[in-house]
C-alpha positions as semicolon CSV with decimal commas, in nm:
position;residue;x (nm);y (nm);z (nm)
1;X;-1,423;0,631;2,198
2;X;-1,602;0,440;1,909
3;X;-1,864;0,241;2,016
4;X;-2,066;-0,055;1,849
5;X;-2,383;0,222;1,861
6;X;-2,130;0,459;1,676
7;X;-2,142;0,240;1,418
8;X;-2,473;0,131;1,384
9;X;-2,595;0,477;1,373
10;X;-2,303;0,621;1,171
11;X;-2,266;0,557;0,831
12;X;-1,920;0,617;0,665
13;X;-1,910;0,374;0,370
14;X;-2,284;0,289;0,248
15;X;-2,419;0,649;0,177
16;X;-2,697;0,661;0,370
17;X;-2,787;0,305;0,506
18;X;-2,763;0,249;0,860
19;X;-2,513;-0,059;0,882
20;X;-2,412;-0,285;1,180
21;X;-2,047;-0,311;1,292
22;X;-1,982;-0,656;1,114
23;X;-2,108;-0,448;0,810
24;X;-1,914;-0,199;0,825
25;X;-1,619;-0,420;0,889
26;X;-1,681;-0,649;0,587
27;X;-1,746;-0,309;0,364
28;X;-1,418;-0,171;0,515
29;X;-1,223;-0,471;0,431
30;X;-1,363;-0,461;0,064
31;X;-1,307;-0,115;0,032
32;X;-0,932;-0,140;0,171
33;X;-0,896;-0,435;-0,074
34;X;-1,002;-0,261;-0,383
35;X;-0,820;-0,007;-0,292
36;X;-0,489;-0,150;-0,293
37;X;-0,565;-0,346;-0,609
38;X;-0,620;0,006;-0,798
39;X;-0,322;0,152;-0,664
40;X;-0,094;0,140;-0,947
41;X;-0,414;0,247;-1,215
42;X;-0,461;0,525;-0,982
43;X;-0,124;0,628;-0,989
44;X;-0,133;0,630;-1,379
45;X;-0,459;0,844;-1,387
46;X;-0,272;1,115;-1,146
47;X;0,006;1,108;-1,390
48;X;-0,206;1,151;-1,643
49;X;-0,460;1,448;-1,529
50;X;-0,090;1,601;-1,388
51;X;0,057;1,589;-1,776
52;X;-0,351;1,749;-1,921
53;X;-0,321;1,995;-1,659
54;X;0,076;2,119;-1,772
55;X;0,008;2,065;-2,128
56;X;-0,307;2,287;-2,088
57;X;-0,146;2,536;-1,889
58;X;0,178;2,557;-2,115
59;X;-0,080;2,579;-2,478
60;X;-0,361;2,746;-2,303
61;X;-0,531;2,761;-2,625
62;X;-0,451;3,078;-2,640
63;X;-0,393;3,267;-3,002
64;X;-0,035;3,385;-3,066
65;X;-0,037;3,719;-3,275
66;X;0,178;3,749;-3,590
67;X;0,544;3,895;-3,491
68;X;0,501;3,805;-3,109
69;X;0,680;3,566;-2,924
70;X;0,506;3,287;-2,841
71;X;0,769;3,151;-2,576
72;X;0,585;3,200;-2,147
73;X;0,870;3,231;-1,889
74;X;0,917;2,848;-1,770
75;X;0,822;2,994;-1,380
76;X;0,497;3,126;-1,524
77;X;0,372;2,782;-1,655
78;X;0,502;2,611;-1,369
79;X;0,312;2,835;-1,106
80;X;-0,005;2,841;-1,326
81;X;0,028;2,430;-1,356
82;X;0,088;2,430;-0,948
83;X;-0,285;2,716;-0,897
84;X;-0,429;2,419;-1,149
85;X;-0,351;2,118;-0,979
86;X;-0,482;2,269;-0,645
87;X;-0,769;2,379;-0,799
88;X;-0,857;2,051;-0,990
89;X;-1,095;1,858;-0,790
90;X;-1,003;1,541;-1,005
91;X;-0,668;1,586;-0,926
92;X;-0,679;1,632;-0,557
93;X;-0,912;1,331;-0,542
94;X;-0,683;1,099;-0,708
95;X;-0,389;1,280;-0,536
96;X;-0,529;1,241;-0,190
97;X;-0,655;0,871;-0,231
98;X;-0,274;0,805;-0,399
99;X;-0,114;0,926;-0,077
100;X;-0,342;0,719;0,190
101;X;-0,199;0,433;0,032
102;X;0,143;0,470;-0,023
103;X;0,136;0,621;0,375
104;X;-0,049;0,318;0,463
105;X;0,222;0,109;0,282
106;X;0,528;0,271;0,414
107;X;0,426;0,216;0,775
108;X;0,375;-0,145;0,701
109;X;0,659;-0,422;0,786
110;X;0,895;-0,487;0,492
111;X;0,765;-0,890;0,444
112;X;0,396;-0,674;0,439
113;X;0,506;-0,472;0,192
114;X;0,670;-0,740;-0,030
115;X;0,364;-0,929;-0,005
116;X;0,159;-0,610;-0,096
117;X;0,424;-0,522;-0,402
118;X;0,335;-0,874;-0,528
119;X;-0,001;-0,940;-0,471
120;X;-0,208;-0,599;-0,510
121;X;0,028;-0,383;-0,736
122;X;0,240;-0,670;-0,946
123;X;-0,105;-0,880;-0,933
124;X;0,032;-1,210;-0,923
125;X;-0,199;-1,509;-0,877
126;X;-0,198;-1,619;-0,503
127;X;0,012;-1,961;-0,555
128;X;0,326;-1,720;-0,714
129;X;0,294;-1,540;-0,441
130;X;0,329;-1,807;-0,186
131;X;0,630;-1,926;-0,392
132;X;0,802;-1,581;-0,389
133;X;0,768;-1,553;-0,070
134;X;0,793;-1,894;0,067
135;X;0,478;-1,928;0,268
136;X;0,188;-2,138;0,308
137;X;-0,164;-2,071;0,239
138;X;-0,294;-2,042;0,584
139;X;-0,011;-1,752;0,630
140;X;-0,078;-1,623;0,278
141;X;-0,410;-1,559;0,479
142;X;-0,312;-1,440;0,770
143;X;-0,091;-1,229;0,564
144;X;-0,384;-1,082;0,324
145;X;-0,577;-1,014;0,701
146;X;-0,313;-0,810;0,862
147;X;-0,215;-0,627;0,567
148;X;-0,573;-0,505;0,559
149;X;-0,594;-0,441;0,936
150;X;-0,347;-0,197;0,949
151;X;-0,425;-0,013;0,568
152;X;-0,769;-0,006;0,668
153;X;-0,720;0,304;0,915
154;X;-0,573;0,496;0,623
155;X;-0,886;0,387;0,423
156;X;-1,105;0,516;0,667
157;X;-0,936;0,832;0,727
158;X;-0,949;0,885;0,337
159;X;-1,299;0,798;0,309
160;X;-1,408;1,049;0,574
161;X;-1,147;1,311;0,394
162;X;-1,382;1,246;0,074
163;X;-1,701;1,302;0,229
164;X;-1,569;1,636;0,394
165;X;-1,507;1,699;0,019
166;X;-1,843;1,649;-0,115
């Protein structure tokens, strides 16, 4: 059971610094937030290390002598790609944080998700939003709260996941 002393003597976001729980929840909320809003840049940077990774494995800068094929087996760059990406630490960070999301996202409601679609990943301005959705400010709001509330345990979970990393 977590405790309000849990979390004054635990620290999982600050590094270090001993934080109170309304701490805690504020940096939680921010770090939820932020994450969401680099969802779709972190999705391009995993697509991006994934293509380095196969174009490196399928070149391999390797030297090709005169009169031999220089044609791998497609299975042997596909398995070397695969020992790569597992072995990339870049990768699995950007994979892993990727994945809390969009697991965080799936298990939302489907007006949540809209409103996270449209928000966070299509960044509209919040008055578009409102529009698209046809709601008012106070339940853009309480909108913008929940959606945090329930990402935020996916957050956390990934956030301790990165320390055991370190």
């Amino acid at each position: 059971m977590l405790t309000r002393d849990y979390f004054r003597k635990t620290n999982h976001i600050t590094g270090g610094v001993v934080m109170n729980l309304e701490d805690y929840n504020r940096d939680l909320f921010r770090a939820t937030e932020r994450m969401l809003f680099e969802h779709p840049s972190i999705r391009d940077q995993l697509r991006i290390r994934a293509e380095y990774i196969e174009a490196e494995c399928r070149w391999g800068g390797e030297f090709v002598d005169v009169g031999k094929s220089s044609v791998r087996p497609v299975n042997a760059i596909q398995e070397k790609t695969l020992i790569r990406k597992e072995g990339d630490p870049e990768f699995q960070f950007l994979s892993l944080k990727c994945d809390a999301i969009e697991t965080a996202v799936k298990h939302l409601p489907l007006i949540l998700r809209d409103f996270v679609s449209l928000f966070y990943w299509q960044k509209l301005p919040r008055i578009d939003v409102m529009c698209e959705l046809h709601i008012g400010k106070s339940t853009f709001t309480s909108m913008r709260n929940r959606t945090i509330r329930r990402v935020s345990p996916f957050v956390r979970a990934f956030l301790d996941d990165k320390e055991r990393m370190r």
